[in-house]
N, C-alpha and C positions, 0 to 999 in steps of 0.2 A: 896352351889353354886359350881358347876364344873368351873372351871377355865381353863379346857385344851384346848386345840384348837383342833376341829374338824378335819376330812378326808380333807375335803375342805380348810378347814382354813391353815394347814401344807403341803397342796401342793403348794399354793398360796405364802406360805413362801419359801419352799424350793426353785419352781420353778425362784422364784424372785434374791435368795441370788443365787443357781448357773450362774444367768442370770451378775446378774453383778461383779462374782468371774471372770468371762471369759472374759465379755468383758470392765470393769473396774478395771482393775490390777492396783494399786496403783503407781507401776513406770511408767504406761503413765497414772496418769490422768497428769500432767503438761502442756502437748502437747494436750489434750481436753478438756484445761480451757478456750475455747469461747463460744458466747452465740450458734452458729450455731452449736458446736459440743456437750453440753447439748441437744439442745433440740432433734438433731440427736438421740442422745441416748437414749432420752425418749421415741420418738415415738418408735423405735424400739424394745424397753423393752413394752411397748403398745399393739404395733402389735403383739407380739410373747404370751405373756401372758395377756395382758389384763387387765394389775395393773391400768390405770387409770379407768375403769368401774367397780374395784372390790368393791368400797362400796356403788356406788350410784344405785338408788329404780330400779328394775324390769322394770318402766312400762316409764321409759325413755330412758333402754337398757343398765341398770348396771345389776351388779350381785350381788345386794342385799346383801351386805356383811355388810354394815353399817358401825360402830364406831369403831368394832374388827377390818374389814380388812382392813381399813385406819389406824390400828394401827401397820398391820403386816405391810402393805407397806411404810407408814413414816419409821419404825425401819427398816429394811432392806435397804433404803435407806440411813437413816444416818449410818448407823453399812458400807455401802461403802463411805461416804461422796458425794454420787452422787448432783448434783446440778443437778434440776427441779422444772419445776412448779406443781409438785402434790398438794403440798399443799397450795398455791395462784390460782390454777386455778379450780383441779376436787376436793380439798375439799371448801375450803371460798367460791367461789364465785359460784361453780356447789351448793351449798346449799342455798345460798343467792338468787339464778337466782329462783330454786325451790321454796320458800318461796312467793316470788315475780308473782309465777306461771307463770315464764317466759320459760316454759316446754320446748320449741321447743330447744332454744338456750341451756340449759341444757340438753337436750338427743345429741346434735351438739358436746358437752365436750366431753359426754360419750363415743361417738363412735367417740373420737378424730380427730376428724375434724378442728377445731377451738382454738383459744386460748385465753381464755377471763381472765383478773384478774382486781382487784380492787385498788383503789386508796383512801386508807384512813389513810395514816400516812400524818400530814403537821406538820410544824415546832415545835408546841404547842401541838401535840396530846400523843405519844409515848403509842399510844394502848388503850387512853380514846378517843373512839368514840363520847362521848358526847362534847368534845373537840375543833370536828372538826367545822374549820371554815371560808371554801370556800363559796363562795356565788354564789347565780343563781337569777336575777333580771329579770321578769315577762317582757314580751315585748308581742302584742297582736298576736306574729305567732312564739313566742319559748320565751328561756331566753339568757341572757348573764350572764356568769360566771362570777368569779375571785378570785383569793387566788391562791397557790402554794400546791403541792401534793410532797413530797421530798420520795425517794428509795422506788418506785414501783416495785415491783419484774416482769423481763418479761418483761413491759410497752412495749419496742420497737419492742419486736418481737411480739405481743398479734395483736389479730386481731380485737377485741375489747376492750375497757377498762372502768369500770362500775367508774363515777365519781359520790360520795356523796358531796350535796354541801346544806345550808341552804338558805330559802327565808327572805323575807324582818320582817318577824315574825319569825324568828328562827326555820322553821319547815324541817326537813331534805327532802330532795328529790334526790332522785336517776336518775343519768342517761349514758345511753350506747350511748359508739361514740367510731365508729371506728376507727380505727387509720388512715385515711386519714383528718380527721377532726383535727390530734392531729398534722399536718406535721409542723416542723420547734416549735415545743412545747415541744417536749420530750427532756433532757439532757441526753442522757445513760453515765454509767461506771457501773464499776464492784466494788461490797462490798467487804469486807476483806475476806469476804469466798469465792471470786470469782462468787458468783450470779449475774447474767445481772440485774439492776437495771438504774430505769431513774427519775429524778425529771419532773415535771408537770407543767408548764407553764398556767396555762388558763387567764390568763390578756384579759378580752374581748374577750373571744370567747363566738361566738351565736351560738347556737344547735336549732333545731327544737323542737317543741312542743312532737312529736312523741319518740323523744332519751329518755322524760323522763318513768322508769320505775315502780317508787315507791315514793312515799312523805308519810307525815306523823310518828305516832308513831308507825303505823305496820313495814314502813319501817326500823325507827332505832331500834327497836326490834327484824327485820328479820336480820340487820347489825351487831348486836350483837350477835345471836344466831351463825352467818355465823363466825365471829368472834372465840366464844368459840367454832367450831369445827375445827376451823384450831391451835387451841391453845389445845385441846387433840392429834391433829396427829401429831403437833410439840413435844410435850412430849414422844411422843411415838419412832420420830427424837431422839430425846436428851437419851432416853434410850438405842438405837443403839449405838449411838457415845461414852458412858460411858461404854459400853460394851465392846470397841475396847481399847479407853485409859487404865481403868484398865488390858487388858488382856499384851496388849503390854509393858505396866509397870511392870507386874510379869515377862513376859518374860524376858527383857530388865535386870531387876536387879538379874533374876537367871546367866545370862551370861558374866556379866560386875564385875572385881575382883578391891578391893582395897585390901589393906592392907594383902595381901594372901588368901583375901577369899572374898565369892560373895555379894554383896549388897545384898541380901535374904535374909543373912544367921544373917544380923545386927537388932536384936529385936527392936530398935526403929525405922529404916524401916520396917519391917514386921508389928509393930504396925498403923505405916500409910498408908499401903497397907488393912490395914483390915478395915479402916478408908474409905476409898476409897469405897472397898467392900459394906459396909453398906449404904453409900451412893449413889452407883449404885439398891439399892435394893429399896432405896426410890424415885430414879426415875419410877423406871418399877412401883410399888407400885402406885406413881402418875399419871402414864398414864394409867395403868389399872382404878382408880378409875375415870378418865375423861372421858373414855372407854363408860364404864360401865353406867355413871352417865348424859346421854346428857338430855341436857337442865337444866341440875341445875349449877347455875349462881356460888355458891360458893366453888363446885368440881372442878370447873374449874380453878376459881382463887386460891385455894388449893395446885390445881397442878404445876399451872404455877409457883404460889410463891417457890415451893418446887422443881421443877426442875432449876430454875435460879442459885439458891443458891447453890444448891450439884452438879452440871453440872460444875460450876466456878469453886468450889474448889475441884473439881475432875480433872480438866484441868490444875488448878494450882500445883497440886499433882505432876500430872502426867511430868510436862516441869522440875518441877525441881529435880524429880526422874530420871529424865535422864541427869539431868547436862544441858551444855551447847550447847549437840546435841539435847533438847527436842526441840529448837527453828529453828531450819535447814529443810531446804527441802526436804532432802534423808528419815527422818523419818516421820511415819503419825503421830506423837502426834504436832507436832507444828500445818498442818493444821486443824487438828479436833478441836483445842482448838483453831482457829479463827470462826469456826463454833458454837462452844462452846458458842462462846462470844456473835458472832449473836444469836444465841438464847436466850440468857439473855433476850435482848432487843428487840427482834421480839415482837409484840402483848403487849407490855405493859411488864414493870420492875416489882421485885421482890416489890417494895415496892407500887407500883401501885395493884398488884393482893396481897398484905396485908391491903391495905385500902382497896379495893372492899369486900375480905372477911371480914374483921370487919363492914363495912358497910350493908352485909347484914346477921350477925347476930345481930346487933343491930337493924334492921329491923324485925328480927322475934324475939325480944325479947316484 
């Protein structure tokens, strides 16, 4: 199996990492940590290249790039700690709408129009969609919700947002409401990584019959699949960002002297730099294989479980290889390791994507 990246593939890269070498320099993002100067950036990383239309299908006005260039685009954007919605918007739910055969609305993603994300983490869920436990009660001209939706990525700037909520029989059903429906419902702030996030209020709200867009087991199986592919382009994040902390940690301890000579040069630092190393290899490792692997349930959670764990103590590495500056603002390892952390916990923990994988190998046994 050839594993290089194509003519296309490495321009897509290139063009993306000089895009945001120029205009995301690490000493001003501080000053473009709101949600209106993200998303400013995206569009504009968008407009110029075209990163959110690069994985999704031809015939909705992507560029066909798939699981690869959602993998070049996640990593390049962690490897800058850019905060966007690629992977809540043009991957989960641009695949989720698809599945749904909700076509229009997903070619709207592609050629960035639009900003639709999902709302499936609630108090009790942390990435078990079977979990979820909002509810939608049958009226004869729509439903009425209720349950709470807690850090929706986006939610307040989104111009839709896709709510999963269960019926009176437990059966999942999907539905889109705009966000003029959601008004005086949405709570925003910002996550420790500075992402716009908003908790979800639906205590009695009525939607139309129409908002709904999916019920049944197609749908929590199109919610999952939507799912494990925003859980390969997250890994693919996390490989970025392990890129940067290890490299900035070799730097950092070739130029910093104790005792007359360099942090480098101390064999049992050098042994936990290559500690470090090994474990940036098993991230790339793992988002190649989620890559690679879509639609298998247990690559995924493989991967997820496999970058949570070497992502942490790569970040954990990385703060106290620099002492007491890894935690300060001037340098990038303290925020990549709040980013770091969010990833842990985005789409399900380490030990949730370790029952899911023994779960379904005890299933194919």
């Amino acid at each position: 199996m050839n594993l290089e990246y194509d003519d296309d593939q490495r321009m897509l890269r290139d063009a993306l990492a000089r895009f945001l070498t120029q205009r995301l320099p690490f000493e001003k993002r501080r000053a473009m940590c709101t949600a209106d100067a993200h998303l400013a950036l995206w569009r504009e990383a968008d407009a110029a290249i075209g990163v959110g239309a690069a994985a999704l299908p031809e015939r909705i006005g992507g560029f066909g790039g798939g699981r690869v260039a959602a993998m070049i685009v996640a990593g390049e954007l962690g490897a800058a700690l850019a905060v966007t919605p690629y992977i809540d918007c043009h991957i989960l739910t641009a695949e989720l709408l698809l599945a749904l055969g909700e076509t229009t609305r997903a070619a709207a993603i592609a050629r960035g129009e639009t900003l639709i994300v999902t709302a499936i983490e609630e108090d009790a869920t942390r990435g078990d969609i079977g979990a979820i436990d909002a509810r939608a009660a049958a009226d004869p001209d729509g439903w009425t919700l209720t349950g709470r939706k807690i850090a929706v990525p986006f939610a307040a700037e989104a111009g839709h947002v896709v709510v999963p909520a269960r019926d009176g029989e437990g059966v999942l059903r999907l539905f889109l409401l705009p966000s003029a429906a959601l008004a005086g419902r949405l709570h925003p702030y910002l996550l420790i990584d500075d992402t716009p996030a908003a908790d979800l209020d639906l205590g009695g709200l009525w939607v139309d019959a129409a908002a709904e867009v999916g019920r049944g087991q197609d749908s929590e199986a199109a919610l999952q699949a939507a799912v494990d592919a925003a859980i390969a382009a997250l890994a693919a994040e996390a490989a970025g960002i392990a890129r940067v902390l290890l490299d900035d940690t070799l730097l950092y301890t070739k130029q910093r002297r104790q005792f007359g000579a360099t942090l480098s040069s101390f064999q049992a630092l050098q042994h936990r730099m290559v500690d470090m190393l090994l474990l940036r290899e098993q991230i790339g490792a793992a988002a190649m294989l989620a890559a690679l692997k879509p639609g298998d349930a247990q690559a995924t959670a493989a991967a997820k479980a496999t970058v949570g764990e070497a992502l942490r103590r790569i970040g954990q590495e990385a703060v106290q290889l620099h002492g007491a500056m890894g935690m300060t603002e001037e340098l990038r390892v303290g925020p990549f390791f709040r980013r770091a952390t969010a990833i842990e916990q985005k789409l399900g923990t380490v030990d949730f994507h370790v029952g899911r994988y023994a779960a379904g190998m005890a299933g194919a046994a």
